[in-house]
N, C-alpha and C positions, 0 to 999 in steps of 0.2 A: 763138582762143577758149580758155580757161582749162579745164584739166582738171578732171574735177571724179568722186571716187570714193569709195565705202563700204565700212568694213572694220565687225566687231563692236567688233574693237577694234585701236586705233593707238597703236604705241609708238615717243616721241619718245627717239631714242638706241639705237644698236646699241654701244654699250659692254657691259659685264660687267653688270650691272643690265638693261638693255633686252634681252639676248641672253636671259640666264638666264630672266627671266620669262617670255618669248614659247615657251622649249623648253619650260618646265614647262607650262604651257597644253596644248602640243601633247601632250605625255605623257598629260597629267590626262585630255583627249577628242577625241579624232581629229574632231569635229565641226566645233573650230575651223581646221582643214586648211582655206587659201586663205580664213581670214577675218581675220588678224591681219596686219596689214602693222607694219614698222619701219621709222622715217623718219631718214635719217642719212647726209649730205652725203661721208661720209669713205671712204677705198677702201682704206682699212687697219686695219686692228685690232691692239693691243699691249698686251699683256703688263707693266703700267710695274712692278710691285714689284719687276721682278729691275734695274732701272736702276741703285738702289745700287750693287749689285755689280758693274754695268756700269760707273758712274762709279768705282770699287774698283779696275779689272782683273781680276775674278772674274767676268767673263762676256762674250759677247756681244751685243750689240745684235741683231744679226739673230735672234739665235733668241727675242725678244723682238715679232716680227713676223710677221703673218699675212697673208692676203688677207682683205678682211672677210667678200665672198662665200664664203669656203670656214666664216665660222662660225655666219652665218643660217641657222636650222634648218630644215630641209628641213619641205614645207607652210607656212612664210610669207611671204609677199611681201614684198621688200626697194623702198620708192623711196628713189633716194638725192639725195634734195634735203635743202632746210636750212630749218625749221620758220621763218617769220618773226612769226605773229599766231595765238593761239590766242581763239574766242570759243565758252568753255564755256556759255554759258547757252542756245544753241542747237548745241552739240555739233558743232563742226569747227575745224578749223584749215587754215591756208592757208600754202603755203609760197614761199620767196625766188622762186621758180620760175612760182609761179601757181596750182597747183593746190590745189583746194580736197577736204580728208578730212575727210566725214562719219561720224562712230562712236554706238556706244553704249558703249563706256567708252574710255576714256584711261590709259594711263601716262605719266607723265615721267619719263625716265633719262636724262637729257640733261648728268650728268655736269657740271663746274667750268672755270668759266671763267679762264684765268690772264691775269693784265693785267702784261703785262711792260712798257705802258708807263706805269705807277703808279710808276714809282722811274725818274727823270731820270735818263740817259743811261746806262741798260741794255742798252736794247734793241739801240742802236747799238756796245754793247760785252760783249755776251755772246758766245762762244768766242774771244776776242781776249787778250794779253796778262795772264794769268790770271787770266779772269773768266771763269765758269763756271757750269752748273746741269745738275743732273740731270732734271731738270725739262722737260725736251724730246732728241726720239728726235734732231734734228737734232745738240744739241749735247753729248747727254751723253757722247760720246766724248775733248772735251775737255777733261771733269773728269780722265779717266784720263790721261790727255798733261799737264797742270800737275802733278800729283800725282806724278807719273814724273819728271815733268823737274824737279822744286825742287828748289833748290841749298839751301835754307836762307830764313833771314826772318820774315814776317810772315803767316798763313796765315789768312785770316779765314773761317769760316762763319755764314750768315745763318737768321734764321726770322722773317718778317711777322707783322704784327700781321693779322692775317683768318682764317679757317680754311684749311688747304690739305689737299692729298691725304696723309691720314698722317701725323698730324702729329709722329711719332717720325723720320722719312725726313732733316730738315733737320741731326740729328745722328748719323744711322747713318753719312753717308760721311766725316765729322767723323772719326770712330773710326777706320775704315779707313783714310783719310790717316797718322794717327799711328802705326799699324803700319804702315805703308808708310815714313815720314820716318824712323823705327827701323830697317828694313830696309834703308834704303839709307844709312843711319848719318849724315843731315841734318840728327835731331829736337835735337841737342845746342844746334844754331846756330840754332834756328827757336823762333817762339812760337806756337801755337794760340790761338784765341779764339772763343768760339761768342757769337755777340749776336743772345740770342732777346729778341721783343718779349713773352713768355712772364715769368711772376710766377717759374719755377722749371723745373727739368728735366722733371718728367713729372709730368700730372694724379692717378696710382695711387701712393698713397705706397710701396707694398710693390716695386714698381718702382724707384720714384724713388730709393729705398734705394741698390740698386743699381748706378743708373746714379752717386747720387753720388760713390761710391767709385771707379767705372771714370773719373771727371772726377780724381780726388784721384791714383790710379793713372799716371795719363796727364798729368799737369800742364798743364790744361787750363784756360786764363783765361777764365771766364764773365763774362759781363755781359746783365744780365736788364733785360728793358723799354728794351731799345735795340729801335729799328725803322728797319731802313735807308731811307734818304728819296731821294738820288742816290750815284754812282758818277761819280767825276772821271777817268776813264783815262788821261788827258795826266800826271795828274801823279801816279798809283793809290793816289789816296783816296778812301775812304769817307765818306758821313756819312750819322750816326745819329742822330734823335730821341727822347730821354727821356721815354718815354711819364707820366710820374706828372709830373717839370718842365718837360716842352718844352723845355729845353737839348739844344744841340745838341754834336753830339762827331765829331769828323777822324778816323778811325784810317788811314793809310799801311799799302797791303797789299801783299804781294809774287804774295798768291793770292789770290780769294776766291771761292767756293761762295756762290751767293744761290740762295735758295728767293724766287720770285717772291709779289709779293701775289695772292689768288683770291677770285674774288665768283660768285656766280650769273650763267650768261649772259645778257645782255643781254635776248636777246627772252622769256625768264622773269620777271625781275627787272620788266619795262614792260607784264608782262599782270596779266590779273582772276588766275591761281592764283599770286599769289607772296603775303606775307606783307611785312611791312615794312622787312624786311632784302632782299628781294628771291628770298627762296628758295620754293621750292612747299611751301605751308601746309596739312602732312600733322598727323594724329593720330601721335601718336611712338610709338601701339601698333599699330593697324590699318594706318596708313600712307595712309590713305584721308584724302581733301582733307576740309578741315574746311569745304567751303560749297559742294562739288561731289562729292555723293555715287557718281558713274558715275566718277569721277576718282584715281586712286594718285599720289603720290610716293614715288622709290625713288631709292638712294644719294645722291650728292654734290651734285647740284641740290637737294635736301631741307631743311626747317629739324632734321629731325631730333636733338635734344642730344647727338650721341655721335661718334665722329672719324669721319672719313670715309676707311672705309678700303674695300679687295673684300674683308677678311672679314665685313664687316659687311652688306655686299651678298650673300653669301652667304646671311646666315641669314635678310635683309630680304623675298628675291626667294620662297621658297614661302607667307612670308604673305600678301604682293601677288598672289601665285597663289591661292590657297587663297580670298582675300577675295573676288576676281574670281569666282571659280566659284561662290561663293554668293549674290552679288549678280545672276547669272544663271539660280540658281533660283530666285529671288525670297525669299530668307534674309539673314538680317543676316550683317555679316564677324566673325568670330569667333576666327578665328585672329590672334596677339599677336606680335609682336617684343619681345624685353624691353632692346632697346639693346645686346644682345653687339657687341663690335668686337675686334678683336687688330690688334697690330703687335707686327713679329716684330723686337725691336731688336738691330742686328747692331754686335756691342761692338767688334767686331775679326775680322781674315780667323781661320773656326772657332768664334769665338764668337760668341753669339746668349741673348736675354733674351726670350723667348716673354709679353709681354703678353697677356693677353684679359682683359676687362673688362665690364658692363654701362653703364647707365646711371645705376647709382648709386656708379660707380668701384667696384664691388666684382668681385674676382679672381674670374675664373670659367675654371677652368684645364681643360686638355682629356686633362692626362697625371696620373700618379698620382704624381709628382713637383714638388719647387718651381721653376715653370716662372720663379723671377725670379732664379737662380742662371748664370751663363752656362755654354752647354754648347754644343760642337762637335753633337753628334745635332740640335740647335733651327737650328744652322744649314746642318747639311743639308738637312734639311726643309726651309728657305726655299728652299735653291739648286737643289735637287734633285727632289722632292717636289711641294711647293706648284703650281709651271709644270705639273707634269702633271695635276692636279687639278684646274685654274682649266683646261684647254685637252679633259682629253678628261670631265671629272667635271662643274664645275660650269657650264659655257658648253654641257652636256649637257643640264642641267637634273637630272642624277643629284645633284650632293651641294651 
């Protein structure tokens, strides 16, 4: 017989978004102690922003890795099954498992689904033969081992046509490579090439400034509105479709870095709270379902307009807190997100380009300096800093 239990409220995802919301709750009123459960199949929790630098050789993997149990915040019930069927209009959801959670409100933080097998013969050739991604804890090790080991050639880096995690990430380790190919005195004999399925290097032009020159600096072949479509390993070609001609284009790589395509998961994308793209169809200020009022969306499952980044999660998780709290004293949500997001873009080993942005690409910078100039201090803060802040601050519910 199918389990069947009630929480006030149920939060689908123990990622950074699902973690964050359930502590702030508990801080906000020790009432909800033993009424918030978190639903989330996984026995490990990670860290992914420091992955660049893992795929870099500027860090470890493991320190990147937790036990998830040690980050569920003490007074909430963790089950760790995997949400299958959500039926908001009678308030529960039912999971791969069987069990059925009945709530009075909902979160979804159920986080991005990567479809590595959206690009023909990746998935069969990711850490093999230098194909590579940061993009998972399994194989981001191998980005550092190609990167080490090029002799010279063809060095391609990719970014999908979809939204992904950060969307600055697909050429942070682009940079790092080329200071690396220089250090080990390769880059003279190699060609870089970044083929984003992107109109340009970065949405914030005071940015994008920037980065263009660090492209000009680095002799760095771009090609824009290419979208990787498959990967030939036998014979290591790529190919690319022209997003504006639908031509197609071979490039021969000696390395390549793919950023995998990402959609909303599956059992979001085939319920009543997704939207038509498939993502949970929030107000982009409250965060609150636009046609289930007991219901939040928060970070990267979200249609929210803005990257989808943890610092965006950050500032996303006390208005999803704050809104909850008032829908439970019977108040309207009143607390706002204004679309802040940052990526911390890392130009080179020491250097770093501190993004922060809203939702109308306007710089909303957090230091009394121009955070779009690269500076060694921006990337200690990511390397240094940041991990401790996302582990004992905001996974705290403190920042």
């Amino acid at each position: 017989m199918a389990k069947e239990m009630h929480y006030t409220v149920a939060i689908v995802g123990a990622g950074s978004a699902g973690v964050s919301v359930a502590a702030r709750l508990i801080r906000e009123t020790g009432k909800l102690r033993g009424q918030i459960v978190i639903i989330d199949p996984a026995t490990k929790h990670y860290y992914q922003p420091l992955w660049t630098l893992v795929g870099g050789g500027a860090a470890k993997k493991e320190a990147t890795e937790r036990d998830q149990a040690s980050v569920i915040p003490d007074g909430v019930d963790w089950l760790q099954e995997s949400v299958e069927l959500f039926q908001p209009e009678e308030k529960w959801l039912q999971t791969h498992e069987g069990t059925r959670v009945s709530y009075d409100y909902l979160v979804v933080a159920a986080g991005i689904q990567i479809d590595w097998d959206r690009i023909k013969g990746l998935k069969e050739s990711i850490g093999k033969n230098g194909v590579c991604s940061n993009y998972s804890y399994q194989y981001v090790d191998s980005t550092w081992e190609f990167i080490r080991s090029f002799t010279g050639g063809h060095a391609i880096f990719t970014q999908p046509n979809t939204p992904v995690k950060c969307g600055g990430a697909p050429q942070k380790i682009m940079y790092l490579a080329d200071d690396y190919f220089r250090k080990s005195g390769v880059r003279s004999k190699s060609q870089v090439t970044f083929c984003s399925a992107n109109a340009n290097i970065f949405a914030v032009k005071k940015y994008a400034d920037t980065l263009e020159k660090v492209i000009v600096r680095k002799q760095i072949d771009t090609r824009y509105r290419r979208n990787l479509i498959e990967i030939k390993p036998e014979t290591k070609e790529a190919v690319f479709q022209h997003l504006d001609t639908n031509e197609l284009e071979t490039l021969k790589y000696d390395m390549i870095h793919v950023t995998p395509p990402m959609q909303a998961p599956d059992f979001i994308a085939k319920s009543a709270l997704a939207d038509a793209g498939g993502w949970v169809d929030v107000d982009k200020f409250t965060l609150q379902h636009k046609r289930y009022d007991n219901v939040f969306g928060i970070g990267d499952c979200s249609n929210l307009p803005t990257s989808k980044t943890g610092a965006a999660i950050r500032k996303q998780a006390p208005t999803v807190a704050l809104n909850l709290l008032s829908l439970m004293k019977g108040e309207p949500p009143t607390a706002e997100y204004d679309g802040y997001t940052s990526c911390p873009l890392v130009t080179g080993y020491n250097k770093l380009v501190l993004a922060e942005f809203d939702y109308n690409l306007m710089p909303q910078e957090s230091f009394p300096f121009d955070q779009s100039q690269e500076r060694m201090s921006m990337y200690l803060l990511k390397k240094e800093a940041l991990p401790i802040m996302y582990w004992d601050g905001m996974l705290k519910g403190l920042m």
